[in-house]
C-alpha positions as CSV (number, residue, x, y, z in Angstrom):
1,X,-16.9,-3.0,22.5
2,X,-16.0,-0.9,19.2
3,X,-13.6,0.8,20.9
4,X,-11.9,-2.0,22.1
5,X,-11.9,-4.0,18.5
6,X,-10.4,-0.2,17.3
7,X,-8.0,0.1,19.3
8,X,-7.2,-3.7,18.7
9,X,-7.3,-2.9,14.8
10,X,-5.0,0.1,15.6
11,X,-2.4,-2.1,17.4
12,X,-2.7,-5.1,14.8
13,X,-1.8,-2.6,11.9
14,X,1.1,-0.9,14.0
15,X,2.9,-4.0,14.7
16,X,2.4,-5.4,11.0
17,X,5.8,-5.4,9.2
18,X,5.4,-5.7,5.2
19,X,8.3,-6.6,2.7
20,X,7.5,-4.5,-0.1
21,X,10.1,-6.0,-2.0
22,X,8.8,-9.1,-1.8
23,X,5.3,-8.0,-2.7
24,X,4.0,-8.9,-6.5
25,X,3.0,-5.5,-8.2
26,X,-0.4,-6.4,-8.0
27,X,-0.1,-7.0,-4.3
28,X,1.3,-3.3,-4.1
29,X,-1.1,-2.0,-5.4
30,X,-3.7,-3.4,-3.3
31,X,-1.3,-2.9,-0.3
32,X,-1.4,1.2,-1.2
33,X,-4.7,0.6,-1.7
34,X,-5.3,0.0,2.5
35,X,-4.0,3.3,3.4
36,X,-5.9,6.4,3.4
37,X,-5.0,8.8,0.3
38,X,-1.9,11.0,0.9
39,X,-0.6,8.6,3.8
40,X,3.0,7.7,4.0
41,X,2.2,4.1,3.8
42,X,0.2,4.7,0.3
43,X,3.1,6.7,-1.1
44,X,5.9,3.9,0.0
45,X,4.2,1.6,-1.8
46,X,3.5,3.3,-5.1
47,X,7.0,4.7,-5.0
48,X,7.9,1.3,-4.8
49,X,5.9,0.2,-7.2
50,X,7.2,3.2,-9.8
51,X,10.4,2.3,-8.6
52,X,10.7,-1.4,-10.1
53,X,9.8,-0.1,-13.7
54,X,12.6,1.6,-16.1
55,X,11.9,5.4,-17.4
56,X,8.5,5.9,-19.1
57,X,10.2,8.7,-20.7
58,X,12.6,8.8,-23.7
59,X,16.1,9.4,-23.7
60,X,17.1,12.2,-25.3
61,X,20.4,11.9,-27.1
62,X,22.3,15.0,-27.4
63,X,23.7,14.6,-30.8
64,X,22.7,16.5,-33.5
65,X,23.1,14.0,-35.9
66,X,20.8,11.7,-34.5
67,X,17.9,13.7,-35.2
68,X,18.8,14.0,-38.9
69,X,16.3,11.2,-40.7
């Protein structure tokens, strides 16, 4: 009978359409947090995820002036 619910599980997940956009971040997370590590599914959604927040990194003006205190 594990076989069967397995395969049924298998099937269930495969036909399963998510809206990632729609998801909260905290639902993302716990989404990427269903898939196995290095799985296409995880990555989507932390890519996503990443994807909704503006540059963690500075921008670095080329100007010489603006370094000058």
């Amino acid at each position: 009978m594990s076989a069967l619910e397995s395969r049924v599980t298998k099937m269930e997940q495969a036909v399963t359409c998510f809206h990632l956009n729609r998801m909260t971040d905290a639902e993302l997370l716990a989404h990427a947090g269903t898939f196995p590590m290095f799985t296409k599914g995880m990555y989507t959604a932390v890519l996503t995820l990443v994807g909704r927040r503006p540059s963690a990194l500075p921008v670095v003006k080329d100007d010489p002036e603006h370094a000058k205190p």
